[in-house]
Every structure is written in C-alpha cells, then in structure tokens.
C-alpha positions as CSV (number, residue, x, y, z in Angstrom):
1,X,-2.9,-14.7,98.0
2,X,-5.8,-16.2,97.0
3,X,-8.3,-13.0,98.3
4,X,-10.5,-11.3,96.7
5,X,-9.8,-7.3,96.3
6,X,-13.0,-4.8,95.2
7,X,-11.3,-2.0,93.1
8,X,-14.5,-0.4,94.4
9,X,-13.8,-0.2,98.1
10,X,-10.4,-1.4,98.8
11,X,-7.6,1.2,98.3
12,X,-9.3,3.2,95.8
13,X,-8.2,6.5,97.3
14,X,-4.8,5.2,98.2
15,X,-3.1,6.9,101.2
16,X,-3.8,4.7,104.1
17,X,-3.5,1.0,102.9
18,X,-6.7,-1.3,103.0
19,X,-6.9,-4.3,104.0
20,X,-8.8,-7.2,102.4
21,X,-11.8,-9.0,104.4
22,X,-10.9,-12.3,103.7
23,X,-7.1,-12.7,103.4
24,X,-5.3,-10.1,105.2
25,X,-3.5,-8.8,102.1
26,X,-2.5,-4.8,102.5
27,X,-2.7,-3.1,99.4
28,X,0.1,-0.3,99.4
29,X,-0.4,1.5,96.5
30,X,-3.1,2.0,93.5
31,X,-0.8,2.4,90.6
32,X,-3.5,3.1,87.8
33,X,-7.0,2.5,86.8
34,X,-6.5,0.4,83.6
35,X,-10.2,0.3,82.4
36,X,-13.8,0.7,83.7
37,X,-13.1,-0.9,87.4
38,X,-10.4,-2.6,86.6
39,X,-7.0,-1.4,88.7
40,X,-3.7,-2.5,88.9
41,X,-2.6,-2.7,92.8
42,X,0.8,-3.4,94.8
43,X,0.1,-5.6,97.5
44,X,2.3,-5.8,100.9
45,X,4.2,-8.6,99.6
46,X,5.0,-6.3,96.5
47,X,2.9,-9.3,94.5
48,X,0.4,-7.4,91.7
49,X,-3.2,-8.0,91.4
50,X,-5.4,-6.6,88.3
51,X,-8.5,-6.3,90.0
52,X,-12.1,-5.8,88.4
53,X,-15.0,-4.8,89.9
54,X,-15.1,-7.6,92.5
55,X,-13.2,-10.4,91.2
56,X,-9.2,-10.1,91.5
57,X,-6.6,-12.1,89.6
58,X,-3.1,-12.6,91.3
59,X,0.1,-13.3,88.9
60,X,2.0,-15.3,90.7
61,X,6.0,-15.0,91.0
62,X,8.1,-16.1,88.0
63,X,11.6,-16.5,87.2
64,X,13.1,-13.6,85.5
65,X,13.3,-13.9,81.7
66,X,15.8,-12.4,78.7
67,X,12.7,-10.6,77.5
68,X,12.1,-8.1,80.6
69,X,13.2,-4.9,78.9
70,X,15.2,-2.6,80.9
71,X,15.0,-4.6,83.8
72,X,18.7,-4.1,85.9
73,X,17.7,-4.9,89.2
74,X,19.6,-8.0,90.3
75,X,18.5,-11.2,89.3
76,X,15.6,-13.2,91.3
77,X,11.8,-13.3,90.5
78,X,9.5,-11.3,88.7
79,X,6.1,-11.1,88.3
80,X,4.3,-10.0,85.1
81,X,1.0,-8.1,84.5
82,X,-0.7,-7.4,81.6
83,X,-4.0,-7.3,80.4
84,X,-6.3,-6.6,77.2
85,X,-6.0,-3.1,77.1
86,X,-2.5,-3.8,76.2
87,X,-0.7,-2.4,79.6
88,X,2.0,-4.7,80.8
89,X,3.9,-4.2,84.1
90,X,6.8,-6.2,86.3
91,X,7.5,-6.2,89.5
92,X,10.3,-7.7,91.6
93,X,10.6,-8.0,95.5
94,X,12.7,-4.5,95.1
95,X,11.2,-2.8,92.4
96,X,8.4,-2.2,89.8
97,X,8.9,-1.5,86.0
98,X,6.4,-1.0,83.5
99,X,6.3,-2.1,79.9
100,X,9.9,0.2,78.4
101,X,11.3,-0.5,81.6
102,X,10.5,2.7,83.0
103,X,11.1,2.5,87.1
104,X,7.9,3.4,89.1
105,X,8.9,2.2,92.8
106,X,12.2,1.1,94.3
107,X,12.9,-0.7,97.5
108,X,14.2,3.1,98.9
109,X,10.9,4.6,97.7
110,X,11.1,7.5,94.2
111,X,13.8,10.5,95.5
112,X,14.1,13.8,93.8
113,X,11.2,13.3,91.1
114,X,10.1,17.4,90.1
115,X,6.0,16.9,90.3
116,X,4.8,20.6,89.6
117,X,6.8,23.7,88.2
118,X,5.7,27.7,88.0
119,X,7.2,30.9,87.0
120,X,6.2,33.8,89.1
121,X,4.2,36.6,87.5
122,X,7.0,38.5,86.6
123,X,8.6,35.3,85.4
124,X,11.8,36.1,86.9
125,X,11.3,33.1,89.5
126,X,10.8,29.3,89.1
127,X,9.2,27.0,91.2
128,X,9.1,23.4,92.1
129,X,8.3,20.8,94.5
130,X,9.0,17.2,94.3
131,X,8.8,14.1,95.8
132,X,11.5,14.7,98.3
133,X,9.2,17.2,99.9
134,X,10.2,20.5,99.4
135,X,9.4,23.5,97.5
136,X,12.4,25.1,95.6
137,X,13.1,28.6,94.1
138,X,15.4,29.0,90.8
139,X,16.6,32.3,88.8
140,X,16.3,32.3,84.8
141,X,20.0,32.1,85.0
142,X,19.6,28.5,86.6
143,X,21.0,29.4,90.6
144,X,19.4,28.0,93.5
145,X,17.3,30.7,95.4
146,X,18.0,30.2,99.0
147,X,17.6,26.9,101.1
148,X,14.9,24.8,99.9
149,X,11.4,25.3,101.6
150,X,11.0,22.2,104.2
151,X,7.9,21.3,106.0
152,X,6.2,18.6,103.7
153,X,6.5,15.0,104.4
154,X,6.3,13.4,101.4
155,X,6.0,14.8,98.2
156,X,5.0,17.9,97.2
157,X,2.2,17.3,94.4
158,X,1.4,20.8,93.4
159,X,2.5,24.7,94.0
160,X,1.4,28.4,92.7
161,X,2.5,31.7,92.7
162,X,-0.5,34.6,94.1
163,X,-0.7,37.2,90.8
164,X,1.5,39.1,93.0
165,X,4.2,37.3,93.5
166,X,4.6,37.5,97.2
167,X,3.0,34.2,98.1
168,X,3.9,30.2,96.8
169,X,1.5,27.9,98.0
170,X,2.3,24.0,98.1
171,X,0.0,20.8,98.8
172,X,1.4,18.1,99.7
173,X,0.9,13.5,100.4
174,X,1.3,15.0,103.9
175,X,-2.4,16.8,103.7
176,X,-1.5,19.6,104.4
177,X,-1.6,23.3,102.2
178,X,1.4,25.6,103.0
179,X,2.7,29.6,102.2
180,X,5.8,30.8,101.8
181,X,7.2,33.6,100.8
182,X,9.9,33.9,98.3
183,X,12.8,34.5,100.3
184,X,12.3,31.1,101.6
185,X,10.0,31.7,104.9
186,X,7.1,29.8,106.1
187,X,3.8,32.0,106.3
188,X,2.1,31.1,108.9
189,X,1.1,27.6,110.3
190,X,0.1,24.9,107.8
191,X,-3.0,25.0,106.6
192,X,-4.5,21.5,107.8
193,X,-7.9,20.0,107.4
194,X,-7.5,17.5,104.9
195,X,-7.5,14.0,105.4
196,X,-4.9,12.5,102.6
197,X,-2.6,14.2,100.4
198,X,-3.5,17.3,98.8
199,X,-3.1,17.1,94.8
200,X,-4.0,20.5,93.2
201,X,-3.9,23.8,94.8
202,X,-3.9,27.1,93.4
203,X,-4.9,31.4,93.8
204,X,-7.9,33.4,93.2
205,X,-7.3,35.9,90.8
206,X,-7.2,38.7,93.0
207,X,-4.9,36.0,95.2
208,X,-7.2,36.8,98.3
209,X,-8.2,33.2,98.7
210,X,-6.6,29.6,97.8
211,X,-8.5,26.9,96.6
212,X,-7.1,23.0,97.3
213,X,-8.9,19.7,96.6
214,X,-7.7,16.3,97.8
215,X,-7.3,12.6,98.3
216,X,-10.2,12.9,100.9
217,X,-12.8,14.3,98.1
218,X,-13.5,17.7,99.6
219,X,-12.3,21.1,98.5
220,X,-11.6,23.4,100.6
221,X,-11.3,27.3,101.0
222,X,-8.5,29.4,102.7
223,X,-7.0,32.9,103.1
224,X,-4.3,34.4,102.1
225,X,-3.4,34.9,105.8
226,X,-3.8,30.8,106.0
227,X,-7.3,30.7,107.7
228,X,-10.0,28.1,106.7
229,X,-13.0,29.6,104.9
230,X,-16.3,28.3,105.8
231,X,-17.2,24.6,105.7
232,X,-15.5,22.0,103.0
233,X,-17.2,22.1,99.7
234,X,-18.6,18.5,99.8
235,X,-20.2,16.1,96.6
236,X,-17.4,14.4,95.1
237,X,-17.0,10.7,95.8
238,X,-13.7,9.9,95.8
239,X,-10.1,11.9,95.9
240,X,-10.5,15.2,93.6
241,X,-7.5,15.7,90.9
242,X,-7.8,19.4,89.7
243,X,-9.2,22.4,91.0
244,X,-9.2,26.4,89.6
245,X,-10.7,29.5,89.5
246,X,-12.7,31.2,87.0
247,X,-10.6,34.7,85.5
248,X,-13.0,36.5,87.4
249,X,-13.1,34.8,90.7
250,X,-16.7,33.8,91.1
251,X,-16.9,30.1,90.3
252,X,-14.3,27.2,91.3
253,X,-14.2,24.2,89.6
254,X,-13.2,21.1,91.0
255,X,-12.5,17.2,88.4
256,X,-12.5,14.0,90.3
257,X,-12.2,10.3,90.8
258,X,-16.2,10.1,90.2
259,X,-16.0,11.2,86.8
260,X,-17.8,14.7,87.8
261,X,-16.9,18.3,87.2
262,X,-18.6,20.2,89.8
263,X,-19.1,24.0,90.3
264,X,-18.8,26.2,93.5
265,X,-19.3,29.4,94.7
266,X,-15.7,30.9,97.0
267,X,-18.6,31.0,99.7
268,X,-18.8,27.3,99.4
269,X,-22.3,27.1,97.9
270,X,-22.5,24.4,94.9
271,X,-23.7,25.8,91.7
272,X,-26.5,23.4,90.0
273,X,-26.0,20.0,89.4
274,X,-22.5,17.8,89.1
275,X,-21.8,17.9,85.4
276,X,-21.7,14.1,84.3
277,X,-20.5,12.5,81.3
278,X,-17.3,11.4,81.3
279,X,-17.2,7.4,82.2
280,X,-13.9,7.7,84.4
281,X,-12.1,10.0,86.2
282,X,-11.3,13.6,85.5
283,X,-7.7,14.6,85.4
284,X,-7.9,18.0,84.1
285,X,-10.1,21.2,84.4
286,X,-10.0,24.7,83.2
287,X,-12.0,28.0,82.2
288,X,-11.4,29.9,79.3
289,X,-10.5,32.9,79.4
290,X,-13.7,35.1,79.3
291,X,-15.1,32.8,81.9
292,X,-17.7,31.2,79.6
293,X,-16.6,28.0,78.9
294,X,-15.2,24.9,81.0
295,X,-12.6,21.6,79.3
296,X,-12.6,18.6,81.5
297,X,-9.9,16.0,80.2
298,X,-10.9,12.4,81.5
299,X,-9.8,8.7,81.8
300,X,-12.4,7.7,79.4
301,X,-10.2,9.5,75.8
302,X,-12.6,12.1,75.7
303,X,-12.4,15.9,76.0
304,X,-15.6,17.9,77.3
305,X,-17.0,21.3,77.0
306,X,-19.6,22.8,79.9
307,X,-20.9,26.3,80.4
308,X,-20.3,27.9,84.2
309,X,-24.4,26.9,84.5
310,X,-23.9,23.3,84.0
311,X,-24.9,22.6,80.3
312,X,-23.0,20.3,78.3
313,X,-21.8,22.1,74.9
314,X,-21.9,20.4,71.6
315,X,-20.5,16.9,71.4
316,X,-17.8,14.8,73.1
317,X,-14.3,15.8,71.4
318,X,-13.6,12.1,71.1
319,X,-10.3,11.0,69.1
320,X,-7.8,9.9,72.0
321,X,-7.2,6.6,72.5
322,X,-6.3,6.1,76.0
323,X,-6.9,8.8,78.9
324,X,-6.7,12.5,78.3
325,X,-3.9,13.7,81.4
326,X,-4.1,17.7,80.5
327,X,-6.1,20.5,78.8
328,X,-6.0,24.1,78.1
329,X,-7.2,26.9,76.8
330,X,-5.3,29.2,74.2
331,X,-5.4,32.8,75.5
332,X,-7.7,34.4,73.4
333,X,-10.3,31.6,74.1
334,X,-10.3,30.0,70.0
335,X,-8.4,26.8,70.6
336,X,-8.0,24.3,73.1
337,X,-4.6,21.9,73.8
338,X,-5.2,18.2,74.6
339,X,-2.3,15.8,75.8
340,X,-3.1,11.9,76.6
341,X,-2.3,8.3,76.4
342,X,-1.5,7.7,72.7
343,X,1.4,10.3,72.5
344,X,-0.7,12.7,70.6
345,X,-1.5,16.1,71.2
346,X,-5.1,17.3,69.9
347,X,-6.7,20.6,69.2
348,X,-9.9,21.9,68.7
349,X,-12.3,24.4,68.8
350,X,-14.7,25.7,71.3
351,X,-17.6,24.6,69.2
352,X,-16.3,21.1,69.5
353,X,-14.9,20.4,66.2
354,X,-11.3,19.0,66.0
355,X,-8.9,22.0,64.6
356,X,-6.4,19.9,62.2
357,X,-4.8,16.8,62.5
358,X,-2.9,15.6,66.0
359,X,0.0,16.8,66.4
360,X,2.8,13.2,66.5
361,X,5.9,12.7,68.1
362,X,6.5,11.8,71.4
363,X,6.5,8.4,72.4
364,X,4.5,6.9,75.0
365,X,2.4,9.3,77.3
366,X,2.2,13.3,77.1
367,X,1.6,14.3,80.7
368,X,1.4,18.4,80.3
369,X,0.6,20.8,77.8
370,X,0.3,24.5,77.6
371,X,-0.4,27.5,75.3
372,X,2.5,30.8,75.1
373,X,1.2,33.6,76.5
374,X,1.0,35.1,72.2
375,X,-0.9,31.8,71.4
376,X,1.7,30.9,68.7
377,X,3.2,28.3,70.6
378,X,2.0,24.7,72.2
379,X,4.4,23.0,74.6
380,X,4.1,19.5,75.6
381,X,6.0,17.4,77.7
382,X,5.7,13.7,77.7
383,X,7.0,9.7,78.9
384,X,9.8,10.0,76.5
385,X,11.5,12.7,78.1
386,X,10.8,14.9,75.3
387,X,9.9,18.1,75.4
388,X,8.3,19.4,72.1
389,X,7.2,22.7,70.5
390,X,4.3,23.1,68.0
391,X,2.6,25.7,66.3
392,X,-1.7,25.9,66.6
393,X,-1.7,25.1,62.9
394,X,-0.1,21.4,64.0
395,X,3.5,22.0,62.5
396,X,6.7,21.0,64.8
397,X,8.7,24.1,65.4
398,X,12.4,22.4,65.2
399,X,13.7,19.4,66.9
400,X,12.5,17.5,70.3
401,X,13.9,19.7,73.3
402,X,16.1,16.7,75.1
403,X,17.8,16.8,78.4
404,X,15.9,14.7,80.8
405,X,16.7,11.0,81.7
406,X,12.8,9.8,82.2
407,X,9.4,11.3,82.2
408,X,8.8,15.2,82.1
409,X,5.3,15.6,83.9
410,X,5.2,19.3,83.7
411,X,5.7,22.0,81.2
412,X,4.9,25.9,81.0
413,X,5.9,28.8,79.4
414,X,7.1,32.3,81.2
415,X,5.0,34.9,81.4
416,X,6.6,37.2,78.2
417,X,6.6,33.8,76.6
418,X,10.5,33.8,75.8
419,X,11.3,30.7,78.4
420,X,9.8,27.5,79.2
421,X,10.3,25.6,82.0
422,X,9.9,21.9,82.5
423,X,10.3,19.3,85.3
424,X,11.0,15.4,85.1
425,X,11.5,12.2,86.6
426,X,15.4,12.7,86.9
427,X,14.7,15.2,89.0
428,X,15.9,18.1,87.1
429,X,14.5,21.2,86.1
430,X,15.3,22.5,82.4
431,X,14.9,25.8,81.0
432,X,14.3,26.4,77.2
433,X,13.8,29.4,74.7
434,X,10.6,29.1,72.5
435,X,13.2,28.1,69.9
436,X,14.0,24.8,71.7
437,X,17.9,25.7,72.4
438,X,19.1,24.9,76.1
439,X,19.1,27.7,78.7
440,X,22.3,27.2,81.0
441,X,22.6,23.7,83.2
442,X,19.8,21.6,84.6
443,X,18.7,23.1,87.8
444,X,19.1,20.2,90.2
445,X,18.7,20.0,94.0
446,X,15.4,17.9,94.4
C-alpha cells in the first residue's frame, strides 16, 4: 500500500480503473476532488488514499471508534480521512460514509438513487432516471406511466424532454445516449460513440438535434432520428460535466474537468478560444435567455460571466466557500441562482454584483437550483434532504419542504410554475406546490 498515485494521471476520469506503476493498486473510484490536485480515491482493497499532485498518503485501517457518527455497519475496522480543507470520510471493508454519516457506497453497490428529473413541456409528465438504470415516466397525480424504460447498464445520469414532448433522451455510465418515446418505447438503436459514461445530455430548441458530453471529453452531435452528426467536438481535457444550447440554437456550450467553458457551432466548428478562468473544474453551464450572456459554476467557489464571443464579463462573482454545483438564469435574464458547498444559495446580477445577502438554511451541500417560470420563485434542493423555497429578494417562502431520507440532487419547477418536482438519494420522487405543501405520495419505483 505503500505506492504512489498521481491524481493527475491515475483514475482521474474514473470509469475504467487504473492501475498504479509501482504497486499494483486498482483505484475503483474518484470520489471527489478535494482541492487543487488533491483527490480522495477508493482503492481495490476499499483502503482510501488523499492523493496530491504526485505524492499519495494511505490511512491505514483502524479499529472502529464511539465517535464515527452514523456509522451502523457491523463492527470491524475503519479507516478515516480527512484533511485541511476540513472534509473527513470513513470507510469500512463494506461501506463508505462521509463526515454526518451519510452512505456513499455499499458492498451491493447504491440502488434506486433518482439522478436527474424533468417535466415535459406541457408539464403533465415527469421524468427520471436513476442509478438502477432506467428511465421512468410519472403523472402529476403521482402514478407510474407504463413499465420503466430498460436499456441502460448502470445509472442513468441525465434525461430531457424535445420542446415537443414526443422524444426523452437519457445518457447513461453505460456510454451510451438513448430515445424514447413516452409511451415507453425505444427509438431507434442507442446512440453509441462515447467511450465512458455520458453525464449531460439535452435538445436543441427546435429539438432537431441532441447535444451529449462525457467521461471521454468529447461532445458529440446527433439527430432526432438517432444518427451521429459530423465528427466529435474535440478540446477538452478530461471528462465534460454540462452541456446546452443557446435559446436560439446556434452555439453549444460545453463545462469540463479542465476548468474550460468552451463554445461550438451544431456543425461542430469551435468558436474562438476555450474561455479560462476558473482554477478547477466546471460543474455547471448555461445561457441566458436572450442568448447574450454565459454562467459557469466551478470547483474553485467562484461564479463566472462570458459573452457567446469568448470575453470574460466584469469580475469573478466570488463569495462561496467551497465549490459552486449549479447555476441559472432567471427568465427574463436580471438575476442569476447560485447553489454550492457552504449550504448557501447566492444571487446576483448580470453585471456581476451580488443581488442581497445569501439566502441560509440548508445544511450541508445544495446540489440544484432553479428559477419559476414567473421568476418569483427560487428552488433549491440540497444534502439535508431539504427542499426550500425563496423569493429573488432573499426571503424564505414558508417552511423547508421535507420528505426525503438523504440527499435531493435535483430540483425544477413545472412549466405553469404551480409544481415542483424533486429527486433524492432514497430514491423517491416528490412533488410540491410553489407553496411548499406535499402533492400525493412519493413516487417510488427506482
């Protein structure tokens, strides 16, 4: 256990594990990047390494203490993991916690976590897809549409309704993109040419063409019909973690592991230099509304502002401590939404200036946020399994919406603004009114 890991090379776009050069150790999993090349990885052995830049420091096994919180697994050894940026994990021979006991990976693997939820353009539909690989349709009134969409293998990281409603796409760990219709058939073949799992996919505008970026750095083009589109749109280094059209259809923009936001053209031509700045990777990307500006949301705590030709606009929107997980734009373009690390959720202007004071509550992590379609609502959904509404002015509209047992890592509101829809760790998804009371029984099936 004694080799030495580079963060740099070794694993750093998990999928297929990597192997050391000088020890034979297989590391599994990435879990997270805790700092400027410094990562926390699961070895074979299920032994934890923090590794940076080159060097790597192994925490050996330990007996299990009284002050493991939330640890139930049975008793044997544990090994801790913490370091100065305050992040503290433990890991057992069947299972790995981190800091409120939270449950990341089991000896059977995660089952039935909801990754990505949608309503369909009429918003009489709900989507999901989860870690148990399939895509699943819902009614407002909380029934199961159909048989669940099979076809994945492995989880099912991110879906999308076309603006017409007759199409759901789905990327998946498998690396593949697939359609569906809504009555539950497959459209077409799968859509392969990635190499790793695919993490964001989503629809042109005029839902013509669908745009996916992966574990394998490229993004890449298809039809509607589920035929490739030119070459892959090559640049980034490293797996890509957000991808989206412009409202008019004529730019993509893709956020990465390389801390770039880089523009395309749907013919696959790159627009101007890789907009660089942010000192980490970028886990969130987005137009506003008229087209004219671009948010990136990074590891690094800051929030960014770009025009579609590549210029940086004002200054960094720094006040997060701890990476920024989601952004957004308000509809009519004045505001943007901010979720991240330190449980806060941040607005501010286009201009750059920060618009009030952050909004507090949740504890721990907020994974998702999202405007109403009116504006006069902010919905975030965070590591406490809280789901919270807020007015732009930074008030709390009533009381934390509870339900879920565990994280909720996506949140979004209906089209007419009157539900919103959010999907958790337990596996559940919940549907709320914009006044925060309960709509029916968890929909559950993943």
């Amino acid at each position: 256990m004694g080799a030495v890991v580079d963060a740099r090379t070794e694993g750093n776009s998990a999928g297929a594990p990597a192997r050391s050069g000088t020890g034979g150790i297989t590391v599994w999993a990435v879990l997270r990047r805790l700092g400027p090349g410094v990562w926390l990885l699961v070895l074979s052995a299920l032994a934890l390494l923090v590794a940076a830049g080159s060097a790597a420091v192994h925490t050996p096994w330990i007996d299990r203490g009284a002050d493991t919180p939330g640890w139930d697994e049975p008793e044997g050894l544990v090994a801790p993991v913490a370091h100065d940026l305050g992040w503290l994990g433990l890991v057992s021979r069947t299972a790995l916690r981190v800091g409120d006991g939270t449950r990341i990976y089991g000896a059977g693997g995660i089952g039935g976590i909801v990754r990505s939820v949608g309503f369909s353009p009429d918003g009489t539909w709900i989507v999901s897809g989860g870690e148990d690989g399939t895509v699943r349709l819902w009614t407002l009134d909380g029934a199961a549409v159909g048989e669940p969409l099979r076809g994945h293998e492995g989880t099912v990281w991110s879906v999308d309704f076309s603006p017409d409603g007759t199409r759901i796409v789905s990327g998946g760990h498998d690396g593949t993109v697939r359609l569906w219709t809504p009555d539950g058939a497959a459209a077409g073949e799968p859509l392969r040419g990635h190499e790793g799992r695919v993490l964001s996919v989503g629809f042109s505008p005029d839902g013509t063409r669908i745009v996916s970026g992966g574990q394998d750095g490229t993004v890449r083009l298809w039809t509607r019909d589920g035929a490739a589109m030119g070459e892959p749109l090559r640049g980034h280094e490293g797996r890509i973690l957000s991808v989206g059209f412009s409202p008019d259809g004529t730019r993509i923009v893709s956020g990465g592991a390389d801390g770039t936001v880089r523009l395309w053209t749907p013919d696959g031509a790159a627009v101007g230099e890789p907009l660089r700045g942010h000192d980490g990777m970028v886990f969130s990307v987005g137009f506003s509304p008229d087209g004219t500006r671009i948010v990136s949301g990074g590891e690094d705590g800051t929030v960014r502002l770009w025009t579609p030709d590549g210029a940086a606009v004002g200054e960094l929107l720094r006040g997060h401590e701890g990476t920024v997980w989601s952004v957004g734009f308000s509809p009519d373009g004045t505001r943007i939404v901010s979720g991240g690390d330190d449980g806060t959720v941040r607005l501010w202007t286009p201009d750059g200036a920060a618009a009030g004071e952050p909004l507090r509550g949740h504890e721990g992590t907020v994974w998702s946020v999202g405007f109403s379609p009116d504006g006069t609502r902010i919905v975030s959904g965070g590591h406490d399994g809280t789901v919270r509404l807020w007015t732009p002015d930074g008030a709390a509209v009533g009381e934390p919406l509870r339900g879920h047992e565990g994280t909720v890592w996506s949140v979004g509101f209906s089209p007419d603004g009157t539900r919103i829809v959010s999907g958790g760790r337990d596996g559940t998804v919940r549907l709320w009114t914009r006044d925060g009371a309960a709509v029916g029984e968890p929909l559950r099936g993943h």
